[in-house]
N, C-alpha and C positions, 0 to 999 in steps of 0.2 A: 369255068374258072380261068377267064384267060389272063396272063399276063404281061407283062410290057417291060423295058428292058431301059433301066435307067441309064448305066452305062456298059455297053458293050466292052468295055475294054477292063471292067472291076475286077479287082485282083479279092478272090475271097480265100484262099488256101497260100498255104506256104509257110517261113520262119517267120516268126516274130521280132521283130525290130527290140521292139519298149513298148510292153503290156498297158503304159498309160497311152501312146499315142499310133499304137498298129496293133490292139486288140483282137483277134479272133478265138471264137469260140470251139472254131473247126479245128481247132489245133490239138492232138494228141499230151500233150505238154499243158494244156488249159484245163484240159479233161483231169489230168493225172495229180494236179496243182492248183486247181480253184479255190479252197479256201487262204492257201500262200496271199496267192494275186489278189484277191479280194482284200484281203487285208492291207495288203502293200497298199491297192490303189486308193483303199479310204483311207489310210493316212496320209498320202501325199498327194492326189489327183482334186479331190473324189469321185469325177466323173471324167471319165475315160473316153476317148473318142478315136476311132479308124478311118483312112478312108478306104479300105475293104466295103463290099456291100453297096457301095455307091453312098456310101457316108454313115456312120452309125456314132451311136454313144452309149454308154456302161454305167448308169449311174450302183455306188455301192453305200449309199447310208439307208439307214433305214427312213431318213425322214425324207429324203430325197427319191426315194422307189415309192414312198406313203403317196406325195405328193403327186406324182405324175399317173400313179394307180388311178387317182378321184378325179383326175384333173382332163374329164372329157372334152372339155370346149377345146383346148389346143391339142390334145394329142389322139388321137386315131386308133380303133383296133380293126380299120379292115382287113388287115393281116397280118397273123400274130407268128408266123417263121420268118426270118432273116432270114434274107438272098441277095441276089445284085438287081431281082425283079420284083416290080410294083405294082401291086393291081390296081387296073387305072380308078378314078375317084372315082366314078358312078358304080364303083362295090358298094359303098357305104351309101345307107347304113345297116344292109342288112350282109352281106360280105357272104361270102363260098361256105361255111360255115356255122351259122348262127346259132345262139349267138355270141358264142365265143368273139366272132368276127364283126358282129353288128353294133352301130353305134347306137344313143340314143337318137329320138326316142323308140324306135323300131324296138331297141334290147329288151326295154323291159316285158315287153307282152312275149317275144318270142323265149326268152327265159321263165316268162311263167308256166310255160307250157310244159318245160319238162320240171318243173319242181313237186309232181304229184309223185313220178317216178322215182324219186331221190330221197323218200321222206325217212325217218327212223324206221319205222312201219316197216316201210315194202321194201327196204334194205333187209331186214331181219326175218324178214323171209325166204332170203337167200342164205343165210346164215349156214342151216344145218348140211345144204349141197355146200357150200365150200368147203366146212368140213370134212365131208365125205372125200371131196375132191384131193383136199390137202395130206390125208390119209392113203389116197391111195395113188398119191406122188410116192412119198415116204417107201410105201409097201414095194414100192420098185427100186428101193434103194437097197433092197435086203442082200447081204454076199459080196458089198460095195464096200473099200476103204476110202475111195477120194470120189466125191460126186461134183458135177460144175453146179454150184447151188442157183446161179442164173438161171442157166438154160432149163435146167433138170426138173427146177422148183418154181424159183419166184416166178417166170415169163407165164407160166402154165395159167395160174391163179388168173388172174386178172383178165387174161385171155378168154377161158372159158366163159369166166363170170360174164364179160361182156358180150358171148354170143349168146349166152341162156337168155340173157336181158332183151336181146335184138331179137332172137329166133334166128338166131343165123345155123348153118349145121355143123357141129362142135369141132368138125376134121377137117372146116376152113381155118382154123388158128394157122397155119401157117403163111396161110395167105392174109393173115391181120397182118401177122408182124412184119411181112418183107414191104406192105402197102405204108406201114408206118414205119420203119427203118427208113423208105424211100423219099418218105413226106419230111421226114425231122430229121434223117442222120445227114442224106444223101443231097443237102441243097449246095455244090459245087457242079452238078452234072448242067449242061446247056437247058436254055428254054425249053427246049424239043425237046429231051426225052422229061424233062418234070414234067411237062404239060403231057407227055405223052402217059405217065405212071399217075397221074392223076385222072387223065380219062377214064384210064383203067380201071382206079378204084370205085370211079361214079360208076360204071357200065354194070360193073358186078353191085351195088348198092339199088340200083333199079330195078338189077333182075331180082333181087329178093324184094322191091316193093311190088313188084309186080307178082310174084311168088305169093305174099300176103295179101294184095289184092284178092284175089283169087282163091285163095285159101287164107281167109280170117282167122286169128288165135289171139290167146289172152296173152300179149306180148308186147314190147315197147314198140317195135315196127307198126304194129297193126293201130296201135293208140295214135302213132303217131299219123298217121293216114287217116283217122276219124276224125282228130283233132282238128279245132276249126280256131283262125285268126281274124279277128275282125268280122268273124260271121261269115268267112268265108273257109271254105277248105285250103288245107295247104297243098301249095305246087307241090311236084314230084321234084323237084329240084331242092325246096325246102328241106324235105322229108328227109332226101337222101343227104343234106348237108348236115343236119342231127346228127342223124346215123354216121357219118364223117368223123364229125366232131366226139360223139362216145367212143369211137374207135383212136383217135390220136389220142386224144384226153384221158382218156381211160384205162392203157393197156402198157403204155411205155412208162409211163408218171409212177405205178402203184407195180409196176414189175419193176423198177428203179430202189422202192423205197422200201419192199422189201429186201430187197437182194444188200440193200444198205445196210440196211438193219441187221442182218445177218453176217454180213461183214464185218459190221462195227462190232458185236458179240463173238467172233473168232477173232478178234485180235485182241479183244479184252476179255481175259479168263474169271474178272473178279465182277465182271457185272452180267456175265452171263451164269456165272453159280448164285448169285442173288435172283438171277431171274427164274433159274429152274427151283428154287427153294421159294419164291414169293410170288406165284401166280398176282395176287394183289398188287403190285408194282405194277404189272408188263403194261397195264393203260398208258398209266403217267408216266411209265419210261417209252412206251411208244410215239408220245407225243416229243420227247426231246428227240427222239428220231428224226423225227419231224420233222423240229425245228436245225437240228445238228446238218442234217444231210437233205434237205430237201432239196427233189429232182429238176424242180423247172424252172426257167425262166422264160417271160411272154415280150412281145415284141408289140410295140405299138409306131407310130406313123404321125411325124411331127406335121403338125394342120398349116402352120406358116410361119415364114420366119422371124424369129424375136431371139433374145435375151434372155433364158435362163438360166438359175443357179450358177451365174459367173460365166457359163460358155455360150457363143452365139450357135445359135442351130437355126439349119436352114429347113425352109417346107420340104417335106419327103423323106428327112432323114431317119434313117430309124432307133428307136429307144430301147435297150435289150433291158426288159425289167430285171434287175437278178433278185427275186424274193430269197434267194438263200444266202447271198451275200448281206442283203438286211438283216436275213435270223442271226447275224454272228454280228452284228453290231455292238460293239462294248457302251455304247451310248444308251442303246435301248435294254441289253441283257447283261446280266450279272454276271460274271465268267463267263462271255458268250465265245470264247473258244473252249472253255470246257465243254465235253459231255455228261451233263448231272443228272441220271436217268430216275434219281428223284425229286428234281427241281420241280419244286411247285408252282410259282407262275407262271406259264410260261403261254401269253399271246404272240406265238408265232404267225409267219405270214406262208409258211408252206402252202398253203389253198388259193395263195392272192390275196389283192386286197380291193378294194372299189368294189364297183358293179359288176364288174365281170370274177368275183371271187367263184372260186371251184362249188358247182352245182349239186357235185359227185363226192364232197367231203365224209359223209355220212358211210357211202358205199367204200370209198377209199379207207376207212380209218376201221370197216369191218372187215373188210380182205386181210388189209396190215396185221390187226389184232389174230385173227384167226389161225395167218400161214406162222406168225413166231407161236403161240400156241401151241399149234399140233407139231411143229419144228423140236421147239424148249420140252414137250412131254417125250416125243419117242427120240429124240436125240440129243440128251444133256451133254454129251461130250462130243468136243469136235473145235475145229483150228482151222486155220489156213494150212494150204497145202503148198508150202514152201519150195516146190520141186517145178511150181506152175504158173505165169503171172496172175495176175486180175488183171483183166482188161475194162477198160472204164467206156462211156459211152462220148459221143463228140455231139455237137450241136447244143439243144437246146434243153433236152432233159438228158439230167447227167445222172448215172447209177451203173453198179458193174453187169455188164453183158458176158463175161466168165469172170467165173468167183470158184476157184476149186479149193474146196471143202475137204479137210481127212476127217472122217468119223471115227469116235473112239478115242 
């Protein structure tokens, strides 16, 4: 996955000038105030543009993140993290990743392949282990007044679930999260050591393909090594950029939106006694979760230079889709700065939108349901721990990485 170096001299870190025209997301202040800025910049921008990054832009309506979602012919997903580095055009269209990464027509065949794995079905058969799993988070909380509901709880969940999925061995979780901290928090460090923590993750991705080579199991790994494109089997390079992509996709996104959700119910005492008194609610208030605080935003890679939406954009520059800047659009949502955790319509764009919408929606919205579940049953009482900050996440998916909890 090699990269190229637009400009060597991009300033990606530092203060911010004017959130409409020196945007960064790397900012502690962006992290801790996203919904502010967002709203500021759709009222008066509404598309934002830096030359951080070697040029990027922010769009915040929802019909303006719709458009550029669907909008394949000019805009690019060979690579969907913002940096000051470019992978050169012959990524596309299938990119380091696929097919998160992949353009058409490549996407849609390498997308179909993992849609067997994602379905109602074979989600719901992880059901009763998360359960379990979420149980006996909890059971470690016992003797405890303040717990970091982050670390302690939400990162756990999604972790596991994603190596049960892969067959990977449950006591690498730690080495997911430093591999994806590295991938999505940490894009200010130089070419050389990204490229170098990227090797890294492929090296150990191979040695498990090859691990399941060799020992075949009923697992996504092994599916995905039988699994044939065009009548051919898939490279080892393929295989292991799936496995890539369930691992960033998968573990940062839904440990985010947990740890959200539980935040947003500790600082609101009146929608978390509705939740412990109406199991029947916690769906359709999961879902304003969702839409309230969704975690990501994706990057796409402008094809050539034109005229959009009022601002010229050059080929290369990149597009920070914010899908949660859209969910709070007062254009498309009805008190979309409220959170109505019985709001009944509510088509949020949490998962994406276009082609490349979240493949893992299914599996994502059974973890979320599950961890506030067994949370709301053995812990109806509980707050923020005013004694400790929250620490929020920087880059691209935003959710608290410490959240201390008082129990009781």
């Amino acid at each position: 996955m090699a990269v190229d170096e637009r400009s060597p001299e991009a300033v990606i870190t530092g203060p911010v000038a004017d959130w409409a025209t020196d945007f960064s997301h790397l900012e502690p202040e962006y992290a801790e105030n996203a919904h502010a800025i967002w709203d500021e910049l759709r009222a008066t921008c509404p598309i934002a543009h830096t030359e951080r990054f070697g040029g990027a832009w922010l769009p915040t309506r929802y019909e303006d993140v719709q458009a550029i979602a669907y909008d394949t012919e000019r805009f690019s997903s060979r690579h969907i993290i913002i940096s000051d580095h470019r992978p050169p055009l012959d990524a596309a269209p299938i990119g380091g990743a696929p097919p998160i990464t992949s353009d058409p027509p490549f996407h849609h065949d390498a997308r179909k392949l993992l849609l067997p794995a994602f379905t109602k079905t074979r989600v719901a058969k992880q059901e009763e282990a998360t359960k379990d799993l979420c149980h006996s988070l909890v059971d470690a909380f016992e003797g405890c007044e303040v717990v970091d509901a982050a670390r302690e709880y939400a990162m756990h969940i999604p972790m596991r679930v994603i190596a049960d999925m892969l067959g990977f061995p449950p006591e690498d979780g730690p080495t997911f999260a430093r591999f994806v901290h590295e991938m999505l928090e940490a894009v200010d460090r130089s070419p050389e050591e990204r490229q170098a923590s990227t090797e890294e993750l492929f090296d150990y991705l191979h040695e498990q393909i090859r691990d399941h080579v060799a020992d075949p199991r009923d697992d996504l790994t092994s599916y995905l090594i039988e699994a044939e494109l065009h009548g051919r089997a898939l490279e080892p390079q393929h295989v292991a950029g799936m496995m890539a992509l369930l691992l960033l996709a998968g573990i940062d996104t839904t440990w985010s939106m947990i740890g959200s959700s539980l935040w947003h119910l500790a600082r609101n005492p009146q929608d978390r006694r509705r939740l412990v008194a109406d199991r029947e609610l916690r769906a359709t208030a999961m879902e304003e979760f969702l839409r309230a605080y969704a975690p990501v935003t994706m990057a796409r890679l402008v094809k050539q230079d034109m005229r959009w939406g009022g601002v010229d954009m050059k080929a290369d520059d990149w597009i920070l889709l914010a899908f949660p800047a859209a969910n709070r659009d007062p254009e498309r949502f009805d008190r979309a700065d409220e959170v109505l955790i019985d709001r009944e319509v509510n088509r949020h764009a949490a998962f994406g939108l276009g082609i490349h919408r979240c493949v893992g929606s299914h599996l994502a919205r059974m973890e979320l349901l599950v961890a506030l579940d067994v949370w709301l049953d053995r812990i109806p009482e509980f707050g923020l721990d005013e004694s400790a900050p929250v620490r929020w996440s920087t880059g691209q998916i935003r959710g608290p990485r410490e959240l201390p909890i008082r129990i009781g």
